[in-house]
N, C-alpha and C positions, 0 to 999 in steps of 0.2 A: 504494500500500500504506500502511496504516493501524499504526503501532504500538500495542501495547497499552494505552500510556498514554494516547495522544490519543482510542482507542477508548473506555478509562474514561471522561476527562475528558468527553467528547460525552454521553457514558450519565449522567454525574452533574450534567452543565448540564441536561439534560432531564428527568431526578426533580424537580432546585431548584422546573422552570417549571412541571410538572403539579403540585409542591404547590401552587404559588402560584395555578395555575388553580383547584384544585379548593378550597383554603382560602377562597376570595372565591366561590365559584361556591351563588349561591342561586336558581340557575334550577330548575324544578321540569318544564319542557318537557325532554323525549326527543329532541325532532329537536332543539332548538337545542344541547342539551350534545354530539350527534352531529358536529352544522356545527362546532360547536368544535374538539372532539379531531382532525377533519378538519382544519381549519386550523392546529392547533396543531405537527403535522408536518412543514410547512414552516415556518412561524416562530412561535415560543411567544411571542413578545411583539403580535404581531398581533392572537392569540385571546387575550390576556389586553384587548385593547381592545376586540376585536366583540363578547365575552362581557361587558363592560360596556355596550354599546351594547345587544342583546337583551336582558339585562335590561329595560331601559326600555322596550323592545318587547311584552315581555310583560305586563307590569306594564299596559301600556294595553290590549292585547287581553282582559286580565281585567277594565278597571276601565270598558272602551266595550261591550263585546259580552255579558260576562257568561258567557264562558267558557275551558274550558281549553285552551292557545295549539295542543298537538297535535290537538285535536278540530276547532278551528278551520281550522289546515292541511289538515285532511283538507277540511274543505267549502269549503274555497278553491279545492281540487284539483276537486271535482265543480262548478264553476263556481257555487255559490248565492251567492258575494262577487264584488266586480269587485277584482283586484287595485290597481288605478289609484285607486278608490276608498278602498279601504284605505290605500294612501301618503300620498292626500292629509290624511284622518282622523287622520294617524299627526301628518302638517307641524302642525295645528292642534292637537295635545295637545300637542307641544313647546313651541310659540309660549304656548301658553296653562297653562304648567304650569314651564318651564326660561327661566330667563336665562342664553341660551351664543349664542357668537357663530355668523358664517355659515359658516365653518367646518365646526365641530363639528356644527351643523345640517345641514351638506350629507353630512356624512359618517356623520353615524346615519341615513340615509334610506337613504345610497346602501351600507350593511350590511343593513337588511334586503332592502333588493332584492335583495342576492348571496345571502340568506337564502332567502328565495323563490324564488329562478331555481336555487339549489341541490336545492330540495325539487320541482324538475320544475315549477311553475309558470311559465307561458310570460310572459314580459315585454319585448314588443317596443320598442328604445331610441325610435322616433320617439314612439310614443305617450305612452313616460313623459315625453316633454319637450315634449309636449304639453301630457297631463293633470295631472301632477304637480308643482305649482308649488312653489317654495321660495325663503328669501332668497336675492336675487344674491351672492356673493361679496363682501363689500369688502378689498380690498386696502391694507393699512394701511403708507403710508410707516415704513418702518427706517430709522431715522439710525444710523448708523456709528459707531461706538465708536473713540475716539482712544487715543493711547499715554498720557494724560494721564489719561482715565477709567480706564483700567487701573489705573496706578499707584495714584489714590485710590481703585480697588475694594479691590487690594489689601492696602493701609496700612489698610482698614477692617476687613480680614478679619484682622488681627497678633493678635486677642484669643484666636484659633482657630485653634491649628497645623494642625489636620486640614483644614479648608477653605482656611487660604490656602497648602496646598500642593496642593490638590487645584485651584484655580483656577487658582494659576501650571502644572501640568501642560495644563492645557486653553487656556491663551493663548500658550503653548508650544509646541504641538503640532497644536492646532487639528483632536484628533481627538475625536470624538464624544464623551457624557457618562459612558454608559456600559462604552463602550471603554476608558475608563482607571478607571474604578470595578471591570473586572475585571484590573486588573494584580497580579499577583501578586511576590512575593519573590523568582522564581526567572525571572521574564520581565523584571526592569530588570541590565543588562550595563554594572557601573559601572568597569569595564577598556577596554573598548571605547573608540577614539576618535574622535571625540565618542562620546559615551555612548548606548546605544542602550535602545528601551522597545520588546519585541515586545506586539504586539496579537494576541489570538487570534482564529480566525475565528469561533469559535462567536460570539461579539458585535458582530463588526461589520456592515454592511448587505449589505458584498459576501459574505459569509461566505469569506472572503478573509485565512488567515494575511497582517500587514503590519507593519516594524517605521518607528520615527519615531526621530531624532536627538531629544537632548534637550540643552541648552545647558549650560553650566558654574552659570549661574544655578541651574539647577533642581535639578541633579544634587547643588548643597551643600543646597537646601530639604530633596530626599527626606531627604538623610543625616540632616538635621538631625529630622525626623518621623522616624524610626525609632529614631533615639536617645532619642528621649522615647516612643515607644512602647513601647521593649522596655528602658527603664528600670529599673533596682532601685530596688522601693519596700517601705513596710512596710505590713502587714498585719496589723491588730488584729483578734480574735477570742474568744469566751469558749468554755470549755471547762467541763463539768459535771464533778463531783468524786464519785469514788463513794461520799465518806462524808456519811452525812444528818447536817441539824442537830435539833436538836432539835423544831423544829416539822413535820418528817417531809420536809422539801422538800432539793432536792441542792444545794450550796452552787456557783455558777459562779468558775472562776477563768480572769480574762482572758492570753490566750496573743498576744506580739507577736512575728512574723518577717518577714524580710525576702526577697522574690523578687523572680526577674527571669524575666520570661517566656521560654518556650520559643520560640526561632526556627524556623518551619516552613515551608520557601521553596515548597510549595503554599496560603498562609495569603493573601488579599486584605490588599494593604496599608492599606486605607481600614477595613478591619474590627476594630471598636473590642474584641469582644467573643470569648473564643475559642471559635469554636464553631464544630462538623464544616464544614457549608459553609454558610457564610454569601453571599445573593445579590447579586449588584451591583444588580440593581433598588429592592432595600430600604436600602439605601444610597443610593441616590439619591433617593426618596423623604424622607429623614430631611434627606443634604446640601442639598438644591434649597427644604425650608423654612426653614432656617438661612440660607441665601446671598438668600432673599426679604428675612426679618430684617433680614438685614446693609445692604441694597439700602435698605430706609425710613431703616434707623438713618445714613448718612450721607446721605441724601438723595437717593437716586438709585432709588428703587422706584416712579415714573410709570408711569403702565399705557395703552397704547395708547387706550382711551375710558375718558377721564375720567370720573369715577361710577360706574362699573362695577367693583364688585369682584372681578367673576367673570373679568374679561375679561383678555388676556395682556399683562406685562409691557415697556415698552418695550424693558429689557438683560433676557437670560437667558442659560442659561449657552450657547447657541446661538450669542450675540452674540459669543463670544469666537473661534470656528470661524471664520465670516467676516472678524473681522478677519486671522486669519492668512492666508487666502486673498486676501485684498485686497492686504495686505504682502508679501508676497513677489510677486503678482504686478506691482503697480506697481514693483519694483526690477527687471522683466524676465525676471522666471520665469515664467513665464504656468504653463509645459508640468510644471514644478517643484512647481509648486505644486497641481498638480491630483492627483501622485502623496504629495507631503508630506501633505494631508489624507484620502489612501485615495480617492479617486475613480478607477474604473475611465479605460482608453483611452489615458492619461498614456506617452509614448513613454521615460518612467525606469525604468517597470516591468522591462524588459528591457536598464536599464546597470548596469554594475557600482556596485557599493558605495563604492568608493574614489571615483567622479563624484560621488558624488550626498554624500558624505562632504565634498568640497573644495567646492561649490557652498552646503551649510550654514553653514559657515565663513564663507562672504561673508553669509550673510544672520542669521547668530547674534546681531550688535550690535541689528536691529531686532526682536529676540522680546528681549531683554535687559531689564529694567525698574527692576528695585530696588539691580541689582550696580553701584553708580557708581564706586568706584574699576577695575572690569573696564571701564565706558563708557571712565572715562576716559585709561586705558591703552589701549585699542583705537584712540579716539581722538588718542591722540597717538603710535601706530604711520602710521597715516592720513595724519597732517599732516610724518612724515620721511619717507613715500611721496611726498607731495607736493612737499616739497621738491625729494628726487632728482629726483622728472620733471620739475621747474622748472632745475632746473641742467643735465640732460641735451639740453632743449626750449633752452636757451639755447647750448651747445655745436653744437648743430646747425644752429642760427643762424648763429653768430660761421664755419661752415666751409663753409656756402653760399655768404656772403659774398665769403669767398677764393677760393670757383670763380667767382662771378661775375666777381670783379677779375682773374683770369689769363684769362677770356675775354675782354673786353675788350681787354687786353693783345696776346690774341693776332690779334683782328679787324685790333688799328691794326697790329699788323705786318705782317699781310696785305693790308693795302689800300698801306701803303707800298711792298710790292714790287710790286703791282700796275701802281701808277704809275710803277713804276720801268719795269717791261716794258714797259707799253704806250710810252713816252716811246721806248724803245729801239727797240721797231716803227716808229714812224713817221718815227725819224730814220735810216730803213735809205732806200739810192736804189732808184726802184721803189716805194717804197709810197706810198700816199697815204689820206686820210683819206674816209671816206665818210658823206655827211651823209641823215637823215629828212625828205627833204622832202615825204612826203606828208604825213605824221602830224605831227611837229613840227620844222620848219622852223627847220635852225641847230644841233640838237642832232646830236650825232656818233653815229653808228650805229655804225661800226666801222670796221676797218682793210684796206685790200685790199691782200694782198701780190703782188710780183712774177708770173708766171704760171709760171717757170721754177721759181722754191719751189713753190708749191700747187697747182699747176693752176688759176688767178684764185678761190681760195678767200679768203673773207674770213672774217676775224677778227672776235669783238666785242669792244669798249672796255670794260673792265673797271676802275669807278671805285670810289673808297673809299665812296660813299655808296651803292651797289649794294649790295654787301658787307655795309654796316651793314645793310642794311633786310632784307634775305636773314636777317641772322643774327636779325632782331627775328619775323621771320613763325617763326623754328624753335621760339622761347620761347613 
C-alpha cells in the first residue's frame, strides 16, 4: 500500500521528467515520440537518452534518403530497405559527421535497432553481427582515486559551499549523482545515530527506497550549507512613487529589507532557486560543469584520450562511488559494502539497523577526510586500544609461563616417585628384573613379580625419562 504522499510525490517526479522530455523533444516522427512515451514508463531518464539518440537518427534518415522518418518506416516494413543496410548507412554518418567514443557509438546503433525491432521490423541478432559492423569497444584503464586526490579535490572545491558539500556527500556515501541531488530537507535525520540520509526510490537504479549512514564529517558540512542557504540577507529594490515629476515620469525610491528564506522540508537541498519543483537532473547538469571547472583549475581535468575534447574525463563524479566500494571493501566488508552503495543481493539488506549502524562506526575514520582533529582523536582512541591489548597479550604470557613451570614441577615429582616404586618392586624377594633381549639387548623391560601376587604378571619399568617424553608428545 501506497500512501498519498508517496502517491503524489511518484505523480510529480513524473510531470518534472515528461516536461523535461517534451521541453528538449524536437523530433517531428510519430512513431519515434511513440517509442519514447513507451519507454519513458519505465524509466524517464532512459527516454530522455534514446530520445537524444533518435534525434540523430532522424536527422540522417532526412539528410541520406530525403524523407520523412515515418514514411520511411513504413517502407522498411514492406521490405523496399534492407534493415542491415540501413544500420550500416547509419555507422558511417556517425563516423563521418560525430566525434564520440565506442561507447556512445555502440549505443546509438544499438537504440535504433530496439527502434526498429519495436516498430515490428524483424532483426535477426546473428545477422546484425554479421552485417553490421561498428567500432570495437575500447576499454579504457581507470586508475583509482586515492584518499589524497580526495582531499585536494576537495580543498579545491572550498571556493563553493554548494559543491564541496555536494562532493563530500558522494565520497561519503558512495551513492549515485543523482541520488543525492534528490535529497530533500525532510529525508536527512540529523538525531539519528550516526546520522542517516534516506534515498528515494523514485531515483535510484533499483527503484528501491535505501537509506546511507553519513559521518560526523559530513553531517557539520550539511549544517554548515544550510546555514548559508537559508541565511538572513538584504535585499535592495526600487519602488515607483505615485507622485510625477515634473517631466511626467514617476520618481523611483529605493526600498532595503532584510529576509530569511522560508524553510520547506519538501525543498531539494542543492536547489539554489525557490521554485515549485525544481529537478535533480538540472542540477546536475549545472553541478557536473562547475566540478569539470574545478577538475582543470587544480589540475586534475585529464580526459581519458588525450586531444579529444569530447571524450570522458579520467575522475568524475562516478570516481568517487568506487572508491567507497573499494574502501570499505578492502577493510573486509566485501558483503557491507555492496549494501552501503544500494547494490541489490547484499545479505545487510535483511539485518537490523543497529548491525549495520556498529559496523559504520568501524569504517567512519576511512570516509573521514578534512575533520583532522576527529582523525586524530579516533586515532588516539586506536593507539589506548592498543595498548590495552599489548598489556593484556602480555598478562597472558607472564601466566602460561607459571603453568608451564608447575608442570614441570609436577613431571619431576612424578618421575621421582616413580623410581621410588619401581626400586621398591625389585627389592621385594621373588621378583626379578626382566630384560629386551630381542629388541635391545641390556635394557630393562620390566619387572616380574612373584606368581602368588599376580599370577606371573609382569610389570613395566617406569623411568623419569619415559614420563618426560610422554608429557613432550601431549604439548
Amino acid at each position: 500500500m501506497f500512501s498519498r504522499t508517496q502517491i503524489t510525490t511518484t505523480a510529480e517526479t513524473n510531470n518534472n521528467n515528461n516536461k523535461r522530455i517534451s521541453k528538449h523533444n524536437n523530433i517531428r516522427s510519430e512513431l519515434i515520440q511513440k517509442y519514447i512515451k513507451s519507454v519513458s514508463i519505465r524509466n524517464e531518464n532512459t527516454a530522455i537518452q534514446y530520445q537524444s539518440r533518435l534525434l540523430v537518427f532522424e536527422k540522417f534518415i532526412e539528410e541520406t534518403y530525403r524523407i520523412e522518418t515515418d514514411i520511411f518506416i513504413q517502407k522498411l516494413k514492406k521490405g523496399e530497405f534492407d534493415p542491415y543496410d540501413i544500420l550500416n548507412d547509419f555507422c558511417i554518418f556517425l563516423q563521418n559527421n560525430y566525434q564520440i567514443g565506442s561507447i556512445t557509438f555502440r549505443d546509438k546503433i544499438t537504440t535504433v535497432k530496439t527502434f526498429l525491432e519495436y516498430n515490428d521490423i524483424e532483426i535477426s541478432p546473428r545477422k546484425f553481427k554479421v552485417k553490421v559492423r561498428f567500432p570495437k569497444t575500447v576499454l579504457r584503464h581507470k586508475e583509482a582515486i586515492d584518499k589524497e586526490d580526495i582531499i585536494k579535490i576537495l580543498n579545491g572545491c572550498s571556493f563553493d559551499l554548494r559543491l564541496k558539500t555536494y562532493v563530500m556527500l558522494l565520497v561519503s556515501t558512495g551513492a549515485r549523482a543523482t541520488e543525492v541531488l534528490s535529497t530533500r530537507l525532510k529525508d536527512i535525520d540529523f538525531e539519528s545515530n550516526p546520522a542517516k540520509l534516506r534515498i528515494r526510490g523514485e531515483f535510484t537504479k533499483t527503484k528501491v527506497d535505501r537509506f546511507v549512514f553519513l559521518s560526523n564529517e559530513v553531517v557539520q558540512q550539511v549544517k554548515l550549507w544550510l546555514d548559508f542557504k537559508y541565511r538572513t540577507r538584504r535585499i535592495c529594490y526600487y519602488k515607483d512613487k505615485d507622485k510625477e515629476d515634473t517631466e511626467g515620469g514617476k520618481k523611483k525610491k529605493t526600498i532595503t529589507e532584510y529576509r530569511t528564506p522560508e524553510k520547506n522540508s519538501n525543498e531539494l537541498i542543492f536547489s539554489l532557486y525557490q521554485v515549485d519543483k525544481p529537478s535533480p537532473e538540472v542540477l546536475y547538469d549545472n553541478l557536473v560543469a562547475v566540478f569539470a571547472k574545478t577538475l582543470d583549475r587544480i589540475g586534475m581535468g585529464s580526459r581519458e584520450d588525450d586531444g579529444n575534447e569530447n571524450s570522458r574525463r579520467k575522475i568524475t563524479l562516478h570516481s568517487f562511488r568506487r572508491f567507497v566500494k573499494t574502501t570499505i571493501s578492502d577493510l573486509g566488508y566485501s558483503d557491507y559494502s555492496e549494501w552501503f552503495i544500494g547494490h541489490s543481493g547484499s545479505t545487510y539488506w535483511r539485518k537490523k539497523d543497529n548491525e549495520k549502524a556498529e559496523i559504520f562506526k568501524k569504517i567512519e575514520p576511512y570516509l573521514t577526510f578534512l575533520n583532522i582533529p576527529q582523525l586524530e582523536r579516533q586515532g588516539a582512541d586506536l593507539q589506548t586500544k592498543i595498548e590495552e591489548l599489548q598489556d593484556i597479550n602480555q598478562l597472558l604470557r607472564y601466566k602460561q609461563n607459571e603453568k608451564e613451570e608447575q608442570i614441570k614441577k609436577l613431571e619431576e615429582s612424578v618421575a621421582f616417585l616413580a623410581d621410588k616404586f619401581n626400586a621398591f618392586l625389585a627389592s621385594q624377594p621373588g621378583n626379578r628384573l626382566v630384560y629386551d633381549d630381542d629388541k635391545q639387548p641390556g635394557i630393562v623391560k620390566g619387572i616380574a613379580l612373584k606368581p602368588e601376587i599376580n599370577h606371573k604378571a609382569i610389570g613395566k619399568v617406569i623411568s623419569s625419562s619415559s614420563i618426560s617424553s610422554n608429557s613432550n608428545k601431549k604439548k
